[in-house]
Every structure is written in C-alpha cells, then in structure tokens.
MARPAMAR-368836 format. One record per atom (N, C-alpha, C, CB): y, z, x; residue in one letter. Coordinates in steps of 0.1 Angstrom, whole numbers, plus 5000, padded with zeros to 4 digits. Each point is the difference from the previous one (the first is absolute). Glycine has a CB too. Layout:
<bamars>
YZXa;...
</bamars>
This chain:
<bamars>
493949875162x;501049934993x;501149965010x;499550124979x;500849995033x;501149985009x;499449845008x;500850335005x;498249704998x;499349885011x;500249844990x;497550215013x;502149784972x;500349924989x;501349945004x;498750144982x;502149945018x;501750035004x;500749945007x;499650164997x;499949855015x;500050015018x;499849804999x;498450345012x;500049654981x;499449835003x;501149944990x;496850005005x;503550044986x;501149934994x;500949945009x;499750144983x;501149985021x;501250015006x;499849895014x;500650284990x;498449725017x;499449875011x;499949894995x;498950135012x;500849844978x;499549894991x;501549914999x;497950154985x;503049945007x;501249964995x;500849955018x;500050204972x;499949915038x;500649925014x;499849915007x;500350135001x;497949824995x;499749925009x;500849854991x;497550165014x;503249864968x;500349874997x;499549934986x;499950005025x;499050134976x;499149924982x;500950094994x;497049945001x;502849974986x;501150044992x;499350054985x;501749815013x;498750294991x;499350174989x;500550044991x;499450105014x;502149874983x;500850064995x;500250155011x;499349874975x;501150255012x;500550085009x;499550144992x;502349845011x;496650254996x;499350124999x;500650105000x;498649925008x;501550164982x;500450125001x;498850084996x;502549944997x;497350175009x;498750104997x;500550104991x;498849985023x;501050044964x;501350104993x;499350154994x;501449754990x;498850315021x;499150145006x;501250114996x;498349895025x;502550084965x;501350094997x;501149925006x;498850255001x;501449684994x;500749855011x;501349934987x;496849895018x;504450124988x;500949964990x;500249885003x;501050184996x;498949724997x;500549865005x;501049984992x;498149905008x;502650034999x;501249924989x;500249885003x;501250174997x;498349714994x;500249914998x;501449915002x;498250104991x;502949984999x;500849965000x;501450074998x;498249854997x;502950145000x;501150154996x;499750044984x;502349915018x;497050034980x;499950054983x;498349984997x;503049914991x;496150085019x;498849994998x;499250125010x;500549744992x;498750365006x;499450085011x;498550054991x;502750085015x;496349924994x;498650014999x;499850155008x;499449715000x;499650394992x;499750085005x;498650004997x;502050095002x;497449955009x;498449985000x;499350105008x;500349774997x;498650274996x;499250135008x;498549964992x;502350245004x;496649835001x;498650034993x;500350084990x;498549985019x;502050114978x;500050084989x;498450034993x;502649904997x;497250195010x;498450045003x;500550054983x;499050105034x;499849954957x;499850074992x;499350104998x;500749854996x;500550244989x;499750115001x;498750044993x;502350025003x;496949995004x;498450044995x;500150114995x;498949905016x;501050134967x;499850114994x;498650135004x;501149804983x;499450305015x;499150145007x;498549954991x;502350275003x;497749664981x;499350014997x;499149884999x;501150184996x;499349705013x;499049915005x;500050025018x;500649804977x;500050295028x;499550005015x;498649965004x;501450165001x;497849914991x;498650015012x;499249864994x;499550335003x;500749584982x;499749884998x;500849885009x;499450114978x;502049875019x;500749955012x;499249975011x;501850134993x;498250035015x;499449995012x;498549965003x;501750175002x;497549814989x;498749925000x;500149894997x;499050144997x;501749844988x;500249835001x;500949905010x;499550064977x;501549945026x;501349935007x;499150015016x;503050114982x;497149785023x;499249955011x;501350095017x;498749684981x;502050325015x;501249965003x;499950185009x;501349774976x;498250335021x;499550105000x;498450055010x;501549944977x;497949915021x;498849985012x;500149905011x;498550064982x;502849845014x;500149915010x;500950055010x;499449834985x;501850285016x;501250005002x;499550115013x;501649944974x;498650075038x;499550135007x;500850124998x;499049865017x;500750264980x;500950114996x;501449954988x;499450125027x;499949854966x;500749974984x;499450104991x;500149735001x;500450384993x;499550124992x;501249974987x;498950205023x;500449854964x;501150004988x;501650045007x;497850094979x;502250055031x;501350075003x;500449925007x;499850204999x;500149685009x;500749915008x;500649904992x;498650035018x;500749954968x;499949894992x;501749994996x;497250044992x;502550155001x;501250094992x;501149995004x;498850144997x;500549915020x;502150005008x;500349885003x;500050205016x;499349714986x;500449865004x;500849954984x;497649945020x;502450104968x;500249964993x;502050034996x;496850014997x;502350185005x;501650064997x;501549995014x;498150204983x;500949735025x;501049925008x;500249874995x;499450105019x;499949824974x;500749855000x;501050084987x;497849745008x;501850364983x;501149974988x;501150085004x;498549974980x;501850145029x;500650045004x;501249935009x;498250134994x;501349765013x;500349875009x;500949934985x;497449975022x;502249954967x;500449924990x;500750064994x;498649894998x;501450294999x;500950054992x;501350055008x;498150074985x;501849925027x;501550065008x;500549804999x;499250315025x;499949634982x;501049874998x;500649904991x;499150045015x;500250014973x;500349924988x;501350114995x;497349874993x;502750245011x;501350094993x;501149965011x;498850234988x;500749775027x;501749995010x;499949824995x;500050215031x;499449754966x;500349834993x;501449974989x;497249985000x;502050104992x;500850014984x;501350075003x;497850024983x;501950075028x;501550094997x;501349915014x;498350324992x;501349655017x;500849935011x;499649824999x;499750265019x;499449664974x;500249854995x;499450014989x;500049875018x;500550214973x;499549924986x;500049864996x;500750184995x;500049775014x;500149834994x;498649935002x;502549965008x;496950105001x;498749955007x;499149964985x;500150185027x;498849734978x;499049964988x;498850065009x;501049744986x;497950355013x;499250075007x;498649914995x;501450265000x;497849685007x;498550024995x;499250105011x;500049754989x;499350295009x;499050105005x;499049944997x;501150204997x;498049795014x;498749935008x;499150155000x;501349785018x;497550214978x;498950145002x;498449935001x;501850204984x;497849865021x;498349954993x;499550074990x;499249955021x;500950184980x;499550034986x;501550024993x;497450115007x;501549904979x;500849964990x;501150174994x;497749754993x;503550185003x;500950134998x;499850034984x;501949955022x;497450014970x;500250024986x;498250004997x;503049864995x;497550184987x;498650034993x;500149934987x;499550235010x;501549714994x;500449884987x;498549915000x;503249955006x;496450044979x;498649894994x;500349925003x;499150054984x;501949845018x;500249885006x;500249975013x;500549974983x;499150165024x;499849995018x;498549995005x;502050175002x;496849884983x;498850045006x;499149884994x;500550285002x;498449705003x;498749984998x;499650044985x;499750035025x;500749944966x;499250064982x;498350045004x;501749774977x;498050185035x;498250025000x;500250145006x;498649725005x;502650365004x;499950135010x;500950084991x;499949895027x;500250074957x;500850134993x;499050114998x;501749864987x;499050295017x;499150104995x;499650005015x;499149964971x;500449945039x;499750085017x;500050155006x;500949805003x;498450244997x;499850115011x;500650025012x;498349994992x;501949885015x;500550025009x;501349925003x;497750085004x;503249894983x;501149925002x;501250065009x;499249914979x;500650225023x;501450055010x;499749965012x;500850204990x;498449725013x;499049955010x;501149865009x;497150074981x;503149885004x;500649885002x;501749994994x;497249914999x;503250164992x;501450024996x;500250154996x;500149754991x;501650265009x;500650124997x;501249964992x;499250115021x;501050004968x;501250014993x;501050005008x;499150104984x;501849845016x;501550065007x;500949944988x;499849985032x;500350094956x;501049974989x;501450104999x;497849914988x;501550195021x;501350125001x;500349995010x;499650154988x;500249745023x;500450035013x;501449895002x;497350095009x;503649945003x;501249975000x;499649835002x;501350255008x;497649744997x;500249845011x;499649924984x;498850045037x;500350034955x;499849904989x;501149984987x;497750055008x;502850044994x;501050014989x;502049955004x;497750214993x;502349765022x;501350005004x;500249864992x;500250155025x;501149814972x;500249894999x;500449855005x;499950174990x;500249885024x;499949875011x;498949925003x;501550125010x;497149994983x;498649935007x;499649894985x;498850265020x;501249654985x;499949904990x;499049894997x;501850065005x;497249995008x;498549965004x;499350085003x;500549845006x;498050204993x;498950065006x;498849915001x;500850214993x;499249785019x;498149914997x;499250065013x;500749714989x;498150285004x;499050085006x;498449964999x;501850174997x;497849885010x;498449924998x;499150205004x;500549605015x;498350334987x;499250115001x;498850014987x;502150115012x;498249824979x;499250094984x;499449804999x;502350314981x;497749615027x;499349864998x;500549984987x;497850005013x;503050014979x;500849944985x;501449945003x;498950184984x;500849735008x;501749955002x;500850014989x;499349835015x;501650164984x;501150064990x;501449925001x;499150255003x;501749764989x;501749915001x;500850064989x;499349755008x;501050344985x;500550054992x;501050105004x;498249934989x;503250125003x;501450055002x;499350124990x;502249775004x;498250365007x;500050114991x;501650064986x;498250055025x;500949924969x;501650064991x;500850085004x;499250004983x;500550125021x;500850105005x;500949995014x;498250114987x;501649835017x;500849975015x;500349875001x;498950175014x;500249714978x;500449894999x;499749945017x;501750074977x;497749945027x;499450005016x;498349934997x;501650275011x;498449634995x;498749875001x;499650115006x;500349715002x;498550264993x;498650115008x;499249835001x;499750354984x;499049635030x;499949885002x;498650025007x;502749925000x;496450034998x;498850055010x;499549824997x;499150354996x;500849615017x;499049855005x;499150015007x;501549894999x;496950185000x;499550005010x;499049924998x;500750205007x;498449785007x;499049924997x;498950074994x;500849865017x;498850214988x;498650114996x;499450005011x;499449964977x;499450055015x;498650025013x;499949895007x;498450124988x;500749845024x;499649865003x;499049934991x;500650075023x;498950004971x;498749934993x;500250024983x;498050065023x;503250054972x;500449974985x;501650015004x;497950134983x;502849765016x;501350004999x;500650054985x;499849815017x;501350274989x;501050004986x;500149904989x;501350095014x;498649914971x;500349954996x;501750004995x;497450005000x;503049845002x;501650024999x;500850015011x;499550094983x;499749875031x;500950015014x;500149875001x;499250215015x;502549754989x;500549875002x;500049995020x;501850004971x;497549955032x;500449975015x;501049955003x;498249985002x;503049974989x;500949915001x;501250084994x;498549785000x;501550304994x;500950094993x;501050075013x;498150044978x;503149955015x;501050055003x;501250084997x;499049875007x;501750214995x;500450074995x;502349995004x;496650135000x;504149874993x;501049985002x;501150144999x;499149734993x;501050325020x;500950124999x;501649945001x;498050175012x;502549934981x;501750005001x;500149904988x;500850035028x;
</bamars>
C-alpha cells in the first residue's frame, strides 16, 4: 500500500493532476476548520464463535502472508481504540467539528447496512462489528460513517445518533453491487 502511496505521490510531482491522496491508516484529515475525516481499516471483531468458519471461508486469511484470526483481532482493537481516543479528544477540545469517519469494514449490524440474502451468516463478524456502545459511534460530532467491505450499499440516518451511515461500493468484478452510483457524491459540513 506504502509503494501505492509513494507512485502516487511521483505521479502528482511530475504534474498530472490526481487530486490529492491521503492513505487513511489511522490518519486525521481535516478538510476544513469545521470539517475533519477520520479514517482507519477497522478490521472486525470476529466472534469466538464463528472463528474457525471465518477462518476457512474469508479469503483474506489464505491470501494475506501471516494473517491469523489474532492479527485480525488486534489489528482491530487498535483501529477502535485509535477512533475511540480521537473521537472523545474531538468532542471534548472541538466539539464544533462535523466528523465523518471512513472504515472498510462495516461499524454497525443495522438491516439496512446488510445484504437481506447474508441475514443469519455464520460468518458475518467476518465482515461487520457492533460499535453501538462505543464512544466513536455514539459521540455527537461524528455525523458520517461510510464504509465498504460487506459489497452492499446503503444511505440511511440512524435514529439514535442521527449520523448517515453510507456504503457505495462496486462489488465483485463479475457481480457488481446492486445500487452503486459511480457518480455519487457525498456533501460534508
């Protein structure tokens, strides 16, 4: 991903015009004084009692070299650990701020986040995690989340935090999402 990074960053000096890359690996951006993006993988929390399915079905597991469920885990309870210290020093030192939060997988278990064909899955901690009690989902400066990972797309406002939850992906190469706008955009602040 660093090397992804790196050709970017040459790309953008020799003159072509790319816009402007940020790799968001626990990465705070701020847009603007009252606009700021936080973004991480936010690996998920794989339940004790889909581990060993997880770990046969999810590719991610045979393609990855030394990728085990416990790398999966800590990688995870670092990104929320990462989103829950900075969404609280957010709220408590700029509350004014408008937060969206960027993840791949998905932070909720909300039915209008999933696939109606993957309800009931075996191996859905695979692909999303509850965070309904956690600080980064519940503060009230974060006022966006979008995320991909689970190939469904979604656009709906949770009641309770009142925060767009937002998934546009494309899908597979050979079954796209149904409901991904290639042209869709989204308007923070």
């Amino acid at each position: 991903m660093r090397d992804f990074e790196t050709a970017i960053e040459k790309e953008r000096q020799s003159g072509v015009l790319l816009g402007r890359f940020v790799f968001l690996d626990k990465t705070r951006v701020d847009l603007s004084s009252k606009v700021t993006i936080l973004g991480c993988t936010l690996f998920s929390d794989i339940l004790t009692e889909q581990k060993e399915l997880v770990s046969m079905k999810l590719k991610d597991f045979d393609n990855i070299d030394d990728w085990a469920i416990e790398d999966h885990k800590a990688a995870y309870n670092a990104d929320l650990a990462w989103l829950n210290d900075q969404v609280s020093q957010l709220a408590t030192s700029e509350p004014h701020l408008q937060v969206t939060i960027l993840t791949h997988y998905s932070p909720t278990l909300d039915p209008r986040s999933m696939d109606p064909r993957h309800t009931g899955s075996k191996i859905f901690s695979g692909f999303m995690t509850d965070l309904s009690n956690e600080i980064c989902w519940n503060s009230p400066v974060v006022k966006t989340w979008i995320f991909g990972h689970t190939h469904f797309n979604c656009d709906f406002v949770d009641e309770g935090t009142r925060k767009r939850i937002l998934a546009n992906q494309r899908g597979y190469s050979r079954s796209p999402s149904k409901g991904f706008d290639p042209e869709k955009t989204v308007t923070l602040g």
